[in-house]
VEXBA-645931 format. One line per 5 residues: their letters; for each residue x, y, z of N, C-alpha, C. Coordinates in Angstrom, 2 decimals, padded with zeros to 5 digits. Example, Ala and Ser with C-alpha at 12.3 -4.5 7.8 and 13.67 -1.06 7.14 Angstrom:
BEGIN
as> 013.19/-005.69/007.80/012.30/-004.50/007.80/013.20/-003.30/007.80 ~ 012.85/-002.25/007.08/013.67/-001.06/007.14/012.90/000.03/007.87
***
This chain:
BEGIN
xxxxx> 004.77/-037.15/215.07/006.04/-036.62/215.59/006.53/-037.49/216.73 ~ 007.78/-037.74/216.55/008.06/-038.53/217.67/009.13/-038.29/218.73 ~ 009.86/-038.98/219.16/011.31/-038.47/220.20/012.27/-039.02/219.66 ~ 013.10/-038.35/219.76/014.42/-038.48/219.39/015.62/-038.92/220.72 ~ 016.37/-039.90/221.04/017.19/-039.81/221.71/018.52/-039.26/221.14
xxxxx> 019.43/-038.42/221.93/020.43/-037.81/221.47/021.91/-038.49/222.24 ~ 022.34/-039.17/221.31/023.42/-039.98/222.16/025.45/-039.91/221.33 ~ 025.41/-040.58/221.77/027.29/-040.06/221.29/026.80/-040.63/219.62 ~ 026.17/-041.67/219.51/026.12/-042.15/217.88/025.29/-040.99/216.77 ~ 024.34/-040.33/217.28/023.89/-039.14/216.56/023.80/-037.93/217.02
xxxxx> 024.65/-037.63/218.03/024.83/-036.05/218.08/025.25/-035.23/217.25 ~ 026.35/-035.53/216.22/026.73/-034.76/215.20/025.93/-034.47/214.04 ~ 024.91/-035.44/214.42/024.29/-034.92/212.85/022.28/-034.51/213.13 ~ 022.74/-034.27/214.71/021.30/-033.76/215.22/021.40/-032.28/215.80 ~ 020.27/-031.47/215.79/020.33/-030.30/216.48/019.93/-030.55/218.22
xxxxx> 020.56/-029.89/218.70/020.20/-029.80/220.24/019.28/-028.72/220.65 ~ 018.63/-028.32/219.83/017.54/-027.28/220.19/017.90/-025.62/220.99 ~ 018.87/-025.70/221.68/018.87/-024.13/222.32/019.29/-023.44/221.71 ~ 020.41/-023.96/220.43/021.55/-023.13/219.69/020.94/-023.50/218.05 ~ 019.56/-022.79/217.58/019.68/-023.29/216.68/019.45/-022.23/215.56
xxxxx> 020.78/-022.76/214.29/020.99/-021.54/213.33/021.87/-022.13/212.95 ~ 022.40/-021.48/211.54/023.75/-021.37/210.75/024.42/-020.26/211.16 ~ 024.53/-019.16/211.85/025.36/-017.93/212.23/026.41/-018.80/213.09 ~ 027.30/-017.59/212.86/028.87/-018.67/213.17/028.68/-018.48/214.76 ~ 027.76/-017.54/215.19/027.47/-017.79/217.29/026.45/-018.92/217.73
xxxxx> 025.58/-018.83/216.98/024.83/-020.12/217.09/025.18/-021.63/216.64 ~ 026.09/-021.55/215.83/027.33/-022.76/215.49/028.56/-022.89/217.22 ~ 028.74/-021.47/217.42/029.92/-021.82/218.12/029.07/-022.11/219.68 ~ 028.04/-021.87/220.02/027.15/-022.22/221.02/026.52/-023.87/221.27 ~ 026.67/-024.09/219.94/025.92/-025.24/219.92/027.25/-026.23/219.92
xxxxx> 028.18/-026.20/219.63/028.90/-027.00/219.94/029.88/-026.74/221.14 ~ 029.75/-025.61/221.59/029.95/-025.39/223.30/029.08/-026.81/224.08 ~ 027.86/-026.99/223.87/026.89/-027.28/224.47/026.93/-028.82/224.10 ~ 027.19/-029.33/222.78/027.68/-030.54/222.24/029.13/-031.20/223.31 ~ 029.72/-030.30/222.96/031.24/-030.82/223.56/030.77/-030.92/225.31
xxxxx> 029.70/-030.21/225.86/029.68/-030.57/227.42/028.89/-032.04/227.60 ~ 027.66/-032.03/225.73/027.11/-033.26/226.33/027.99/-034.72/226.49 ~ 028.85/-034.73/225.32/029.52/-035.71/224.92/030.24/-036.05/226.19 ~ 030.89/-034.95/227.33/031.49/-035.63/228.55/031.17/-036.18/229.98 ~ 029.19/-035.96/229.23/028.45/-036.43/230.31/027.86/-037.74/230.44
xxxxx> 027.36/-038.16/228.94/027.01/-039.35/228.34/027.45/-040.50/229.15 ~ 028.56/-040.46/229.78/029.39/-041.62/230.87/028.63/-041.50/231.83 ~ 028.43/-040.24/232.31/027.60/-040.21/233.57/026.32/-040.50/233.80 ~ 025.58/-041.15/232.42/024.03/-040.83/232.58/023.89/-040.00/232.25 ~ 023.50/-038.86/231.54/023.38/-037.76/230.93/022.25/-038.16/229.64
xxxxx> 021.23/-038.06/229.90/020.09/-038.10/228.68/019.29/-037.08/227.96 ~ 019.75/-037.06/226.85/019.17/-035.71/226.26/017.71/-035.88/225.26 ~ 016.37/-035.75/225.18/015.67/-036.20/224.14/014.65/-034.86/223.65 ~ 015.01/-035.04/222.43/014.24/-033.74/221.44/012.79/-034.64/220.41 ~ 012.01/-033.70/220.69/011.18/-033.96/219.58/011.30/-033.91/218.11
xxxxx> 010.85/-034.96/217.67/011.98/-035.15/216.06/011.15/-033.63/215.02 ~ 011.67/-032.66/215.17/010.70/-031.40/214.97/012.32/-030.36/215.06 ~ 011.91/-029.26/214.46/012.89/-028.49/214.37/012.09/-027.49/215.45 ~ 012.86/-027.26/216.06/011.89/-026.54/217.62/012.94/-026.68/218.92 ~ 012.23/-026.04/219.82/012.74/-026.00/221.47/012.14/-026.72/222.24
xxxxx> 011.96/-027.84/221.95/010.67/-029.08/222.65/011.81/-030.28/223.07 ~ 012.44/-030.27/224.01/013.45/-031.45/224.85/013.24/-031.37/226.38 ~ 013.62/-032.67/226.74/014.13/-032.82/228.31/015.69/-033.36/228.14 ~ 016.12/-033.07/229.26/017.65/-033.41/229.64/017.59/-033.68/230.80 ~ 017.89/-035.15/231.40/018.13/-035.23/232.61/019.30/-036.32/233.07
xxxxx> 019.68/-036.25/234.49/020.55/-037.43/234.55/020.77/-037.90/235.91 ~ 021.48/-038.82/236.63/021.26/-039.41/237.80/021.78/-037.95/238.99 ~ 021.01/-038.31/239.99/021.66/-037.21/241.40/022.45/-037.21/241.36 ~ 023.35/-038.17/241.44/024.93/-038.50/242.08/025.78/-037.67/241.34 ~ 025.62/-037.62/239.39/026.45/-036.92/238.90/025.98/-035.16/238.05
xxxxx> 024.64/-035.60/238.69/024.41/-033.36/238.50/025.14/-032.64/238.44 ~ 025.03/-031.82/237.74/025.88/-030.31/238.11/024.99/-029.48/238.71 ~ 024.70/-029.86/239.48/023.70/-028.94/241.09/024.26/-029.41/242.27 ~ 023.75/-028.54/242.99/024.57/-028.71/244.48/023.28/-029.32/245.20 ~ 022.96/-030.42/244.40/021.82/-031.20/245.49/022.53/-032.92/245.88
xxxxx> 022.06/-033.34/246.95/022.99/-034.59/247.58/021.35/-035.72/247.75 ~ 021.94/-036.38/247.47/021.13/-037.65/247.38/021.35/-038.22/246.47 ~ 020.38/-039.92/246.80/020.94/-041.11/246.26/019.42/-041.82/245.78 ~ 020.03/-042.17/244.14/019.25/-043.20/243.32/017.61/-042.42/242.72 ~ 018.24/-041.35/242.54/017.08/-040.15/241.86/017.58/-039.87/240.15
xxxxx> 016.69/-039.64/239.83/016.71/-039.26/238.46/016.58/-037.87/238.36 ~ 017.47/-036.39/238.15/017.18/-035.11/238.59/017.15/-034.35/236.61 ~ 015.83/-033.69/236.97/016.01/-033.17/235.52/016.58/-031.89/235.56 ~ 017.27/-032.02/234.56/018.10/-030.54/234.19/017.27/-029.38/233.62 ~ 016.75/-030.06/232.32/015.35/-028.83/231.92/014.52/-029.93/231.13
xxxxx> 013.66/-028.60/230.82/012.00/-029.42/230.23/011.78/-028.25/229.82 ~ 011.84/-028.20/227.98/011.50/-026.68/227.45/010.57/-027.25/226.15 ~ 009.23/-026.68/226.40/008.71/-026.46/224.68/008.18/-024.59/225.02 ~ 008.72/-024.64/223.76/008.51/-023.27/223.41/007.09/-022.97/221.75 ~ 007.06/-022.01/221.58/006.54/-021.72/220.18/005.46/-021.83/220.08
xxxxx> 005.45/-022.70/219.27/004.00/-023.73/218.54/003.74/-024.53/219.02 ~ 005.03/-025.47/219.58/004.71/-026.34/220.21/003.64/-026.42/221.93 ~ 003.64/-025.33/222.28/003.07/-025.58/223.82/001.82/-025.92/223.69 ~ 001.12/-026.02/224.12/-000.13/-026.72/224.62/-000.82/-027.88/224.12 ~ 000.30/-028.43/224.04/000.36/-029.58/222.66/000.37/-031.04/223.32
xxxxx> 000.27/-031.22/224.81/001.09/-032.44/225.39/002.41/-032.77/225.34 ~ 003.30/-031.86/224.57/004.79/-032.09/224.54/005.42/-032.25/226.05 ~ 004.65/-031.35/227.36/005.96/-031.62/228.16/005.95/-032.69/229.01 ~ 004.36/-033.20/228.90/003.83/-034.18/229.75/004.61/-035.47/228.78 ~ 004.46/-035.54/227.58/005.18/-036.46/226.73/006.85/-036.78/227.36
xxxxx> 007.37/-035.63/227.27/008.67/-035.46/227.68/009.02/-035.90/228.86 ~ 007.86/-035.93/230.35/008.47/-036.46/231.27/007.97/-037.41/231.41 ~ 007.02/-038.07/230.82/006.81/-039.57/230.70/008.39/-040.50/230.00 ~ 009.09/-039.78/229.49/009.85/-040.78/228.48/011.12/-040.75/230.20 ~ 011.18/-039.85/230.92/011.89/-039.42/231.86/011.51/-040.75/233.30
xxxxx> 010.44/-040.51/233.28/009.93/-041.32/234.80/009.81/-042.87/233.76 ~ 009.58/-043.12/232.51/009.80/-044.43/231.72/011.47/-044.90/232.05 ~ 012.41/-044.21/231.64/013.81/-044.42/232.36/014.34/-044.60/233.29 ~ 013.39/-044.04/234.37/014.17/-043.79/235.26/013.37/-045.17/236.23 ~ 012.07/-045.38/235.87/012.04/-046.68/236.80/012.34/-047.76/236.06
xxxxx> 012.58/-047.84/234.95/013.73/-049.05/234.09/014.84/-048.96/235.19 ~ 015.47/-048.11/235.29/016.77/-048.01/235.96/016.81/-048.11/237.82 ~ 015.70/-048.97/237.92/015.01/-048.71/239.15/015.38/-047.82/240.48 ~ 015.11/-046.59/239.57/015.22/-044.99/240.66/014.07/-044.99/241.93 ~ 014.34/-044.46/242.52/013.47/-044.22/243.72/012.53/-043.02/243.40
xxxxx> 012.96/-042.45/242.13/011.85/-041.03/242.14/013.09/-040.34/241.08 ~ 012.35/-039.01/240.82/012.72/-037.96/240.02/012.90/-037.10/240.70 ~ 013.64/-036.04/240.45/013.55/-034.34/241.19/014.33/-033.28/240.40 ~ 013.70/-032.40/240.52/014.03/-030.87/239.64/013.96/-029.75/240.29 ~ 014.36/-029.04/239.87/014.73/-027.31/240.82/013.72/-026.47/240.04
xxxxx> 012.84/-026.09/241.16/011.61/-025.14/240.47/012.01/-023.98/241.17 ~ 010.84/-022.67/241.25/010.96/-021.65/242.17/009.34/-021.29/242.79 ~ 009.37/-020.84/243.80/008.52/-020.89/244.98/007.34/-019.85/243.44 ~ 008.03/-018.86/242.89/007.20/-018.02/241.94/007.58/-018.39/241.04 ~ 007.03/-018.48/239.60/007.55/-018.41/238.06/009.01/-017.43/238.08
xxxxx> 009.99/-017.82/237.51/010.68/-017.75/237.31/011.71/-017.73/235.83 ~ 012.05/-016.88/235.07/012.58/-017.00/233.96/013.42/-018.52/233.50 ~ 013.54/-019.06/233.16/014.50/-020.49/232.53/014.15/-021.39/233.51 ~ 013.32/-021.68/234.69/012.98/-022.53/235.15/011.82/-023.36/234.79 ~ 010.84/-024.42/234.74/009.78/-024.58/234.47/008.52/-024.50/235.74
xxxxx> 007.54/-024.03/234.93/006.52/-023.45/236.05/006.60/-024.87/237.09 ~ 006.55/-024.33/238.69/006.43/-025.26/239.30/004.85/-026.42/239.10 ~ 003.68/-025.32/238.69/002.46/-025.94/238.68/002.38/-027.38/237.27 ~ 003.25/-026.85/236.78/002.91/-028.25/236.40/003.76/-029.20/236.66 ~ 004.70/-029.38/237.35/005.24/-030.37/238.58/004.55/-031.19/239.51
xxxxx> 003.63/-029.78/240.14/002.65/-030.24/240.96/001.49/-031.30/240.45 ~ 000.98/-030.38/239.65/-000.10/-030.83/238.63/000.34/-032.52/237.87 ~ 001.49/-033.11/238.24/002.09/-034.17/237.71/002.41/-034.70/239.20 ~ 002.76/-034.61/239.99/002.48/-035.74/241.29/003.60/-035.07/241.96 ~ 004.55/-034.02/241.61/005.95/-033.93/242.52/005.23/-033.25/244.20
xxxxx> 006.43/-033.14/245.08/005.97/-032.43/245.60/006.91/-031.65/246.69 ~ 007.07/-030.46/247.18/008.60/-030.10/247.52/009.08/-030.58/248.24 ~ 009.94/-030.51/248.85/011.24/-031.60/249.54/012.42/-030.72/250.08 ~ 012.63/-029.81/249.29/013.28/-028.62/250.07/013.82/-027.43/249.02 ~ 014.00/-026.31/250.27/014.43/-025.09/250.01/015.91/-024.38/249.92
xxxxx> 015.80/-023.47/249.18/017.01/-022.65/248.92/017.12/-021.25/248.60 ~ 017.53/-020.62/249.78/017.49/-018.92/249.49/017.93/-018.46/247.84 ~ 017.34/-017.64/247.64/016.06/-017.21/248.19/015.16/-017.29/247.07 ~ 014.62/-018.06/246.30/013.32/-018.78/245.86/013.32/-020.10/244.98 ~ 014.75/-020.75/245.45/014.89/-022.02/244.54/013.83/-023.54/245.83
xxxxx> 012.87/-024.07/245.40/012.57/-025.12/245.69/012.83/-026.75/244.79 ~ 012.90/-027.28/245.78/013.54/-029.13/244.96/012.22/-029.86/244.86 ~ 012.02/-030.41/244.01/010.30/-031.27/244.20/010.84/-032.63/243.88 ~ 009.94/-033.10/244.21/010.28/-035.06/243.74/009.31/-035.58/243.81 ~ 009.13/-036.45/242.94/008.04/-037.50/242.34/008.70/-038.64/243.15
xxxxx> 008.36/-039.51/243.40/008.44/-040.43/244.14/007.92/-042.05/243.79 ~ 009.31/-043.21/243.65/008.19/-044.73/243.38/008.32/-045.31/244.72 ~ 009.35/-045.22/245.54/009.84/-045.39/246.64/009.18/-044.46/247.87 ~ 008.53/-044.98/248.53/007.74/-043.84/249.59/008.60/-044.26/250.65 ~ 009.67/-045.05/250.92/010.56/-045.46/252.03/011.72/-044.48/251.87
xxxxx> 011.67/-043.89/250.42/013.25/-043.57/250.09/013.43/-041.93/250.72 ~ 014.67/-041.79/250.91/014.87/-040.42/251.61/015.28/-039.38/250.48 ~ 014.17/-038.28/250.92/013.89/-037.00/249.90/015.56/-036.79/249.71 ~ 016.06/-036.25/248.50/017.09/-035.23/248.32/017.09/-034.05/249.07 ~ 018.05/-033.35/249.20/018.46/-031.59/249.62/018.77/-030.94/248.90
xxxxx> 019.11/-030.04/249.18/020.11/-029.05/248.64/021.40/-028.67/249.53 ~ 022.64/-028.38/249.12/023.82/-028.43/250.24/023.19/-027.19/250.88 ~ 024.39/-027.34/252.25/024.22/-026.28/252.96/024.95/-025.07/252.38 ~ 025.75/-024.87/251.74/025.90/-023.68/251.49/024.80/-023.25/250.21 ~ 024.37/-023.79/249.36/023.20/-023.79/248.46/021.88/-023.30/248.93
xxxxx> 021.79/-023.91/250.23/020.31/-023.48/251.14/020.61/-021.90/251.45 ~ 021.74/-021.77/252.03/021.95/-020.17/252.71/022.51/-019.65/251.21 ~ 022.26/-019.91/250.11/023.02/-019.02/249.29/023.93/-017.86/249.28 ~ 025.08/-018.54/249.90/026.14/-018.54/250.29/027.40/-019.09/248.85 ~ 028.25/-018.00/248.54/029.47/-018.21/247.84/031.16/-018.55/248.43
xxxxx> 031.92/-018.65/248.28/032.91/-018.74/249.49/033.47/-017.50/248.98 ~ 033.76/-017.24/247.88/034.39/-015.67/247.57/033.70/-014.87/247.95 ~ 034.06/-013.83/248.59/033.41/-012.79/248.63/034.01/-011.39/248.33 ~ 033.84/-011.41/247.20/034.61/-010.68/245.83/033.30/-009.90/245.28 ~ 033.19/-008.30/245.16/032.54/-007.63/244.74/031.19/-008.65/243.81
xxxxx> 031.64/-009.07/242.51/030.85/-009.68/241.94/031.32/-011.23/241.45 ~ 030.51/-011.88/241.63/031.37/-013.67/241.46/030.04/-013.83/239.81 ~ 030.35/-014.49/239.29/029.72/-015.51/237.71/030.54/-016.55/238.14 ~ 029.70/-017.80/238.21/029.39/-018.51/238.61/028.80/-019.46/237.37 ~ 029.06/-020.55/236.72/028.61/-020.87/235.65/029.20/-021.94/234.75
xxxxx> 028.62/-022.93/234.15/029.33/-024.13/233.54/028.90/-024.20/231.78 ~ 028.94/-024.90/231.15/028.69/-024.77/229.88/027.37/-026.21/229.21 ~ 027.21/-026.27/230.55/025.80/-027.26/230.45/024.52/-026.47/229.73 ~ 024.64/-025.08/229.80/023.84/-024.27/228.85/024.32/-023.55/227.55 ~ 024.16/-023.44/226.64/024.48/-022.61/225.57/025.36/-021.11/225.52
xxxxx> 023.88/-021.18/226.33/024.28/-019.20/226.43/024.94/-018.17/227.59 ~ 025.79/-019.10/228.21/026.05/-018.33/229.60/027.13/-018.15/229.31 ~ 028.35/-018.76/228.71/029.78/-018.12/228.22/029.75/-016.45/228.00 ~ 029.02/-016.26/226.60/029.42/-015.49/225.51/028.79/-014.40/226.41 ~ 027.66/-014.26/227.17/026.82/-013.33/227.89/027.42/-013.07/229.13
xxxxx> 028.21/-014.09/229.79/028.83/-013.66/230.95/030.13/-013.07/230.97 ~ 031.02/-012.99/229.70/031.68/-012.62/228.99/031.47/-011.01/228.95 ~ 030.44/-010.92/228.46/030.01/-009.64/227.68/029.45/-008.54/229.29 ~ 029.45/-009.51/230.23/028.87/-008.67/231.49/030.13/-008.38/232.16 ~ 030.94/-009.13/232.28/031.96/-008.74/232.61/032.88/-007.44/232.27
xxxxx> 032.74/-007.44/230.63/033.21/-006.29/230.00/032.55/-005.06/230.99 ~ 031.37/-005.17/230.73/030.81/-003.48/230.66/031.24/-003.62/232.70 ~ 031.18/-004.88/233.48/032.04/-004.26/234.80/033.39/-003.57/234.91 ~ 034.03/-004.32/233.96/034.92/-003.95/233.74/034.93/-002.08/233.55 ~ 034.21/-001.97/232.20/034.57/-000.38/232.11/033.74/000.62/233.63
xxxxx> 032.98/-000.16/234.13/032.76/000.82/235.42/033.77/000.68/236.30 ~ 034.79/-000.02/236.05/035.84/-000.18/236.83/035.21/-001.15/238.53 ~ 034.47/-002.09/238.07/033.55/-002.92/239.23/034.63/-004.33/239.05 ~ 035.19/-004.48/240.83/035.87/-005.51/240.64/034.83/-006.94/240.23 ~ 035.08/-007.85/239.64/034.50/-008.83/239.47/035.33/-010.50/239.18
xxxxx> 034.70/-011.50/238.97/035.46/-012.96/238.58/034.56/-013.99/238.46 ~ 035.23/-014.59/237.48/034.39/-015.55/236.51/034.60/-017.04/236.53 ~ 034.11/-017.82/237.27/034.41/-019.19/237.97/033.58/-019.99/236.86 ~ 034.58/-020.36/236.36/033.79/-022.21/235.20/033.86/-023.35/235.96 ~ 032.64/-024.20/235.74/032.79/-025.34/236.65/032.95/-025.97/235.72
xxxxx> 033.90/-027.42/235.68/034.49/-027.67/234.80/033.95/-029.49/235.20 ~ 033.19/-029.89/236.34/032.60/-030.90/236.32/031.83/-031.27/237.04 ~ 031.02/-032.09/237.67/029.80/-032.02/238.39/030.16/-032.24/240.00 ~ 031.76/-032.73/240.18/032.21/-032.46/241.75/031.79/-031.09/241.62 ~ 032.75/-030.41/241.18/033.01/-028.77/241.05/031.25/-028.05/241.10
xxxxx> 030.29/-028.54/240.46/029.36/-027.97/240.48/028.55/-028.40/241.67 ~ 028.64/-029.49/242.57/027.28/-030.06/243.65/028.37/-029.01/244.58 ~ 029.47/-028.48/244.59/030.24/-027.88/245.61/030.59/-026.03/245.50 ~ 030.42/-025.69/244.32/030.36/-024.39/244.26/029.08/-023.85/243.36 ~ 028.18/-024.13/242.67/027.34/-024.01/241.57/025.78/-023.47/242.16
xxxxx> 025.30/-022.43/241.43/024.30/-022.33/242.47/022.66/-023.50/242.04 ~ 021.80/-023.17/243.03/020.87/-024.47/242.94/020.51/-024.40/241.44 ~ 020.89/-023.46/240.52/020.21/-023.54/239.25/021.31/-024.33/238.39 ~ 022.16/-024.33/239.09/023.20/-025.28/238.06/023.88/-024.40/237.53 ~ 023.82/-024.11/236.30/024.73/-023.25/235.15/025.10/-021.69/234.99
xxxxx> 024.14/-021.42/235.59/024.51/-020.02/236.52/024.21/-019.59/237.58 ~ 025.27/-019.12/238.39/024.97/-017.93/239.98/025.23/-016.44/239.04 ~ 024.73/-015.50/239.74/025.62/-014.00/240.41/025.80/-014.00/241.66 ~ 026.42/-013.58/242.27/027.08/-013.81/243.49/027.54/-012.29/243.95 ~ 027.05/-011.37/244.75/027.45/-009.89/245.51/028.31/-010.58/246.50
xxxxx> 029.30/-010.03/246.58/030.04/-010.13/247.93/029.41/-011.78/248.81 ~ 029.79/-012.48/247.78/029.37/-013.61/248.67/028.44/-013.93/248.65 ~ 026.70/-013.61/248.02/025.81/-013.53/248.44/025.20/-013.76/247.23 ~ 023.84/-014.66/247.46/023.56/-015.21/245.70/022.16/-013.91/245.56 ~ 022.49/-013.48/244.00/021.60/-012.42/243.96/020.72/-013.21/242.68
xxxxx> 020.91/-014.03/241.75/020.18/-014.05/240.45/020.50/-015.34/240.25 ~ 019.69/-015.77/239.46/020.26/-017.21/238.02/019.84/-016.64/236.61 ~ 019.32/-015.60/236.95/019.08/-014.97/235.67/020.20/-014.45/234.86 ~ 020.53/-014.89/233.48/021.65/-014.15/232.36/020.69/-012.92/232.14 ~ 021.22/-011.81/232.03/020.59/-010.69/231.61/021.54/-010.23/230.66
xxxxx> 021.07/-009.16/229.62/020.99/-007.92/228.67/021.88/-006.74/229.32 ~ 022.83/-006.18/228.81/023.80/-005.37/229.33/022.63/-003.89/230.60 ~ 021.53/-003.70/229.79/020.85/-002.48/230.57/020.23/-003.04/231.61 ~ 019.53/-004.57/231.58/018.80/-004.97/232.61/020.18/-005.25/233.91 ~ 021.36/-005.85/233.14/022.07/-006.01/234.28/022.49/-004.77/234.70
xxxxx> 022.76/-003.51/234.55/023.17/-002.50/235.06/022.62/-001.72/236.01 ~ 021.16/-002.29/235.81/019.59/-001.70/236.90/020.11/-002.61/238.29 ~ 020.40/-003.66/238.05/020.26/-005.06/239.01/021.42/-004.95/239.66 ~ 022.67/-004.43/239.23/023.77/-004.00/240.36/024.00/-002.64/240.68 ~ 022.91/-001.60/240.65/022.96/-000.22/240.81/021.82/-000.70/242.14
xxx> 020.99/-001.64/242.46/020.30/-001.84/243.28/020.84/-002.18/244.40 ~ 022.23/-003.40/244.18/022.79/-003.65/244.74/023.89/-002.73/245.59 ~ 024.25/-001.72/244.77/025.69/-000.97/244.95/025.14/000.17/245.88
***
């Protein structure tokens, strides 16, 4: 089994792994997610799947043009690192960030860095095996996003996270803010659908698309593709299920 690079010449006729199916939502997801890669590809934007029908990819691309609100220069920042299934315990993810730190000192980066959390965390990857691979943190962000970085450059200066990112801090402070870009699959159709049921509680709310990676290092929370946001105030990166989200702002309210 080998890797696949996913680039403007075979994206159309490759799967991208998060959206995968013939149902006309998993069609219309996956090319949500197509159409965001295709306008990143300029930027450095590297996507690579295991030539396997599965959830086994990394995606990463330079600091400068992230859609995270982290600042620094001449880093390679990964977006995700997912094997799922069958595939785990397989060497897939260690595979995966070898092909990552192989690129990135071709491109002679000063280091790598990714957004873990201080605890396991749903859609993030466990920090321990970050650790367990040489990263090591570099900084914090209310309230449990940490930045790690691998390092070739021991002269070079760690990345951050912005200041409003660190205080997880929104500038609206509007009952409920979504917060969210289409660098993931599934955050449209679900943030969509959360909105509704605020809607029928009659809960003011608003739904901010970041529409490019200025827009995201400046309003986006440290997870990139989604915030929730209380009155200003970052509560989740978690997409939730209409009942789990209804527990999670009855806590709040």
């Amino acid at each position: 089994m080998g890797i696949i690079d996913i680039n403007m010449e075979n994206i159309e006729n490759n799967h991208i792994c998060c959206a995968i199916g013939n149902d006309k939502l998993n069609k219309k997801r996956e090319n949500t997610k197509k159409d965001w890669m295709k306008g990143n590809f300029d930027n450095g934007l590297k996507f690579k799947r295991l030539d396997e029908r599965g959830k086994v990819f990394i995606e990463y691309m330079p600091i400068e043009t992230v859609w995270k609100p982290v600042i620094g220069e001449n880093y390679m920042m990964i977006n995700c690192l997912w094997v799922s299934g069958k595939f785990k315990g397989k060497g897939f993810s260690v595979k995966l960030l070898d092909e990552c730190i192989k690129d990135s000192k071709n491109q002679n980066k000063d280091g790598i860095a990714v957004v873990c959390s201080n605890k396991t965390k749903a859609f993030l990857t466990d920090k321990k095996f970050y650790l367990k691979q040489g990263f090591e943190v570099a900084d914090y962000a209310e309230p449990y996003f940490e930045l790690l970085v691998l390092k070739f450059n021991e002269k070079a200066q760690n990345p951050k996270f912005s200041d409003k990112a660190k205080k997880g801090i929104f500038e609206n402070k509007s009952d409920f803010s979504f917060v969210y870009s289409n660098q993931c699959t599934f955050m449209e159709d679900i943030i969509y659908d959360l909105g509704n049921f605020l809607k029928s509680q009659n809960k003011y709310f608003e739904i901010i698309k970041l529409n490019n990676f200025e827009e995201a290092k400046e309003k986006g929370s440290p997870f990139g593709t989604f915030g929730l946001y209380y009155k200003g105030k970052f509560v989740t990166h978690r997409i939730m299920k209409e009942k789990e989200f209804e527990k999670e702002i009855s806590k709040l309210i």
